[in-house]
N, C-alpha and C positions, 0 to 999 in steps of 0.2 A: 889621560890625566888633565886634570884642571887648570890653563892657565895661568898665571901670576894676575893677569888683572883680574882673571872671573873670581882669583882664590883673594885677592884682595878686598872687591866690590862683596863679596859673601862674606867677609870680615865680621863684622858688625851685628850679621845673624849669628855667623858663628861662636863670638864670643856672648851672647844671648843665651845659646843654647847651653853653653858649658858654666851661667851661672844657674843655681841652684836656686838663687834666694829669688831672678826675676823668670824664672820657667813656668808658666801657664798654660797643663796640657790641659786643663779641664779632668784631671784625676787628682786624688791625693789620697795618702797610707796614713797622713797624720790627726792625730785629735786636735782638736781647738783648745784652745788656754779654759775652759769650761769646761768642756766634756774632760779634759784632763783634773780639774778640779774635781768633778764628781767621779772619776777612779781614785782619786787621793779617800775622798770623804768612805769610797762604800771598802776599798782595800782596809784603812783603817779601822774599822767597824769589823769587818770579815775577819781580819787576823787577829784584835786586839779582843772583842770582844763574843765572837762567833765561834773559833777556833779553838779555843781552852775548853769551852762546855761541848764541846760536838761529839767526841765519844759518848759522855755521860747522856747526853741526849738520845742517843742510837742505839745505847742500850737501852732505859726507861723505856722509851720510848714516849718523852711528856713534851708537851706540845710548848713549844720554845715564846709563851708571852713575856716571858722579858725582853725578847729578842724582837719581839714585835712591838713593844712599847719602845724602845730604845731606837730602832725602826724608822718609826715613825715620826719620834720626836727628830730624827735628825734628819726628813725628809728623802727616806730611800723607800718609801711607798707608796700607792697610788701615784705612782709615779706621773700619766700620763691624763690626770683630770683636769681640765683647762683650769686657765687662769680665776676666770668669774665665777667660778664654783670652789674654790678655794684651793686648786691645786697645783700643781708647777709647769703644768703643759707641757713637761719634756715630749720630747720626739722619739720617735720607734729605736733610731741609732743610741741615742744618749742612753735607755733605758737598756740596751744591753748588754753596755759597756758596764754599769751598773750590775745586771746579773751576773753576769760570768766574773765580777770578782766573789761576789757573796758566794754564788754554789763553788768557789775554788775551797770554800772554807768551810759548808757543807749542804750538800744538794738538798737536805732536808727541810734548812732552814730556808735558804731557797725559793724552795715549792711554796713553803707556808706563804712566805712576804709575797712571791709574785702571783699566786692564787687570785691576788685582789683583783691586779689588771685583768685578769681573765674574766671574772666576770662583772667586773666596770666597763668594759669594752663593748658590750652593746648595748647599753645605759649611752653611751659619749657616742654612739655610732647613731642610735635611733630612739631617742629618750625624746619627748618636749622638755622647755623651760620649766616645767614645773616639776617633773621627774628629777631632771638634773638636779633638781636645789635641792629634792629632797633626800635623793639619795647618795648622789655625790657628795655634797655637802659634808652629809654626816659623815663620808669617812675621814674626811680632812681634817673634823674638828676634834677628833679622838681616836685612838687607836683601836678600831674595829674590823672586822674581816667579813666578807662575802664569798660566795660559792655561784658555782657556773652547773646548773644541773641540765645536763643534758644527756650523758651516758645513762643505759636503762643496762639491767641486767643479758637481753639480747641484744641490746641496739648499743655499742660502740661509736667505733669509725663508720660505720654504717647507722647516719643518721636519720635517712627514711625509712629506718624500721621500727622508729618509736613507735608503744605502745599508749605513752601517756596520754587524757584525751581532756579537754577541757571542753564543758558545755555552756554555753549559753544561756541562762537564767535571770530576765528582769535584766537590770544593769550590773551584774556580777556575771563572774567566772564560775564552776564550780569543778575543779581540780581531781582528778583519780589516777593514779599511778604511782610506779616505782622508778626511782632512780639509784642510781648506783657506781661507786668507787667516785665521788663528789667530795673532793680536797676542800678542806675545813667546813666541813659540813658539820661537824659538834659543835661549832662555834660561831658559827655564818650570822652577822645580823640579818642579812635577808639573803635573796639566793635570784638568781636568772633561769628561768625552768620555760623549757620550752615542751610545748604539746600541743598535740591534732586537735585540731578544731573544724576539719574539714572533713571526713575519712574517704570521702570522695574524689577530692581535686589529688591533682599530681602532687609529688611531693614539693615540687616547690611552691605551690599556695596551700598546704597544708598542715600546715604549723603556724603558729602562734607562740611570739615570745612574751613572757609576764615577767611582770619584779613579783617575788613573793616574800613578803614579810617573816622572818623567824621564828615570829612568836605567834603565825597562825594555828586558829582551831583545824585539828586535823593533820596537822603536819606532824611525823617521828621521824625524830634522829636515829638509824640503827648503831649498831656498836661501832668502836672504834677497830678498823682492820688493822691486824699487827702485819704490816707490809714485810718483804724481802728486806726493802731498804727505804732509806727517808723517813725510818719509824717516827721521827718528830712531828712531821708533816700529819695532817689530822683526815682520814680517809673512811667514809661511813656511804650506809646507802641512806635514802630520804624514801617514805614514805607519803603520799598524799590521798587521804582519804577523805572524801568530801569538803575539802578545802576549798572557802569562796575567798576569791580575788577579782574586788572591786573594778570595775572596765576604764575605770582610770590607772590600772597601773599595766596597762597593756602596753606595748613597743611597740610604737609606729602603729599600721593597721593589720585590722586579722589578716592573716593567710602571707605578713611578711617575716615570720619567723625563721626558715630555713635561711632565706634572703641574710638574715642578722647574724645568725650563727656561722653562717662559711664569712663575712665579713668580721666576726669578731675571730675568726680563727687566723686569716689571714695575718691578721695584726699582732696575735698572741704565738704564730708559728717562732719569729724568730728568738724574741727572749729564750722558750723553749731549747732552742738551738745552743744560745749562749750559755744557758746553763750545765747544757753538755760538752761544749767547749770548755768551760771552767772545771770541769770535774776534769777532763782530758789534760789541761793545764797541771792538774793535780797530780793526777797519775805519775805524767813526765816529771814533775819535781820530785816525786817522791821517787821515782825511779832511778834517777840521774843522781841525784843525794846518794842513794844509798851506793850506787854502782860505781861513787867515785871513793867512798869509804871501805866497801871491803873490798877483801882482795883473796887474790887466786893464785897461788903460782908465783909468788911473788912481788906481784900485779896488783894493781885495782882492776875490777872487774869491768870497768868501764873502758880498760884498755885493748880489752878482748877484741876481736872483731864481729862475734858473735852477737856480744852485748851491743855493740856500740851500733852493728847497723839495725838493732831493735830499737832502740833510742833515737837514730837518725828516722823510722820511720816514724815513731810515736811527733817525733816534733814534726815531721811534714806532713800529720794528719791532721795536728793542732790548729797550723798555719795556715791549711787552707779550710779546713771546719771554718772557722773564724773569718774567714777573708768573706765565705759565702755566706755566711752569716752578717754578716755587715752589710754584705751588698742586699740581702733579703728586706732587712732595713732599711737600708734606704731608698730601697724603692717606695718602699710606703711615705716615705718622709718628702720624697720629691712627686706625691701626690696621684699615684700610680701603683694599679692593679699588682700583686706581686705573688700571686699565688703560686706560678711558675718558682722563681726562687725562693719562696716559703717553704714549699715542699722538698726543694733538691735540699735545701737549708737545714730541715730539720733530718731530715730523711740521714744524710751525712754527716750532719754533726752525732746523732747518736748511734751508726757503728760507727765513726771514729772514736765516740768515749770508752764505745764496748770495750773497744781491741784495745785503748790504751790502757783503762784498767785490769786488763786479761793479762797482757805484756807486762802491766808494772808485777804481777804476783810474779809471772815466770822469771823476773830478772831479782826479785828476792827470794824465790824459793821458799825454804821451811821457813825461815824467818817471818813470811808475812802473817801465821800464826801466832806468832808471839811479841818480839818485840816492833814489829813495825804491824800494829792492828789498824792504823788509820787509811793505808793502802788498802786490808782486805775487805772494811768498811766504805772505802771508795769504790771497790768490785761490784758488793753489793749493793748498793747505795744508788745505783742507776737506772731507772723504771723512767719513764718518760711519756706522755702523753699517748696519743693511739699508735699503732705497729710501724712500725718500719716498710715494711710490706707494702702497706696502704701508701702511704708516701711517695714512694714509687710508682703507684698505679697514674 
């Protein structure tokens, strides 16, 4: 045991350590007076004005522009385009505390709004001065949307097996291939398309990222896929046939295109995440609602034990989805590689959305048929970037 003097002379520490407000471990669980402000701003927006139209949306299936003007005007987009180009320069954390309120209110609409940073992300990663103004620029100044073309109809998560090929001609590109399942692509002012330029070198000097304008000759929108879920969300293949793109609207230099896209992925993994945390978030509300409402036996169903320890898992899938999703975040934010925790990030937040939307139908039963449709909507409503699988690898 300790002394009276040694426990005296440690006094001082000790009472240090058992205040809360002066403890300095170099960790913290809390948001800043800011970041808590922009969960007030995108909550409000997600419940008030997101959440009323989200069935009607999932049925139609019509791509949510008021949702995107309204959006935009209240700065919950392009979230992450620096300052001197007109945009807020939020940080990878800030913007996915941001996501995962909006996908709580529906994944689809979601997808649509953060489609942008996706393919902004290697625009702000490897654009010159003169790209940026032009193309960042424009998103800040009106409410427009861009697309990230890099899935081909073989080539997925397996991005050295693009087929797209871009040649060489004079001072121009000249563009041939297909891309496909490319989120707002009926609507994209321009698009990020990445293709072989090399077919020789390995893959990683063989590709070549370009800005491509929307309104290029040769460029087709295919139709609109009526998805599982996130019908809102706008999903088409692109076409490119003999499509010239000027050699000023190249990223960085030929043959750093692979290089751009695993760095614009890195940065795009965690939102991703968040937005399946947010549907997970979903689930468990709607699950926990319902479970404290009806009743069994006399009981609310939530007092079962059956129920309840489905519900204790669903929250401790939440709590940590999210926790490593933050951390995924911030590692970008404190200027540091994070593809390690990008991947567990995404990898685990979306089976933990799986299961908690699979769990919230099993703890409503028949009901999620009928009067509770926004849960079964939440079930299917979860498609997520490339597989799980992959992730893991």
């Amino acid at each position: 045991m300790l002394s009276r003097a040694l426990l005296r002379a440690a006094a001082p520490g000790v009472r240090r350590l058992s205040s809360a407000t002066t403890l300095r471990s170099g960790m913290s669980f809390e948001l800043t007076s800011e970041q808590q402000e922009f969960v007030d701003l995108a909550r409000k927006f997600a419940r008030e004005d997101v959440m009323p139209v989200a069935a009607e949306l999932d049925r139609t299936g019509e791509y949510p522009w008021d949702l995107v003007h309204k959006a935009h005007g209240l700065g919950l987009m392009n979230l992450h385009i620096p300052e001197e180009y007109g945009g807020l320069g939020l940080h990878s954390l800030d913007g996915c505390i941001i996501t995962e309120e909006i996908a709580f209110a529906c994944s689809g609409v979601q997808t649509a709004l953060e489609a942008n940073s996706l393919a902004e992300m290697p625009v702000i990663l490897a654009a010159n001065d003169e790209q940026k103004k032009k193309y960042l620029g424009r998103m800040t100044e009106e409410p427009l949307v861009a697309s990230y073309g890099v899935t081909e109809p073989i080539a997925g998560s397996d991005v050295a097996g693009i087929k797209t090929v871009a040649e060489k001609k004079g001072n121009d590109y000249v563009l041939n291939g297909q891309k496909m399942w490319i989120t707002n692509a009926g609507h994209a002012n321009w698009f990020f398309v990445l293709a072989k330029t090399d077919p020789s070198a390995p893959a990683s000097k063989a590709f070549t990222g370009f800005i491509v304008d929307g309104d290029s000759a040769g460029l087709t929108r295919g139709r609109k896929e009526m998805n599982m879920g996130q019908r809102c969300s706008d999903t088409r293949g692109v076409t490119f046939e003999d499509v010239v793109v000027p050699a000023a609207n190249v990223l960085g230099k030929e043959g750093d295109g692979f290089k751009i896209a695993m760095g614009a992925f890195d940065r795009t993994r965690p939102p991703v995440a968040a937005g399946a945390v947010g549907l997970a978030q979903r689930a468990l509300h709607e699950a926990t609602t319902y479970a404290q409402e009806r009743k069994a036996f006399g009981r609310p169903i939530a007092q079962h034990q059956a129920v309840a320890f489905m519900l204790a898992d669903m929250a401790i899938g939440v709590e940590t989805a999210r926790l490593i999703t933050r951390r995924a975040a911030w590692e970008v934010d404190q200027g540091r590689r994070n593809t390690y925790y990008a991947s567990i990030a995404k990898a685990y937040a979306a089976d933990v959305a799986n299961k908690c939307a699979t769990d919230a139908v099993e703890v409503f039963g028949c009901d999620v048929f009928n009067s509770r449709q926004e849960t079964y909507k939440t079930v299917v409503c979860y498609l997520k970037g490339v597989t799980l699988v992959l992730d893991q690898v």
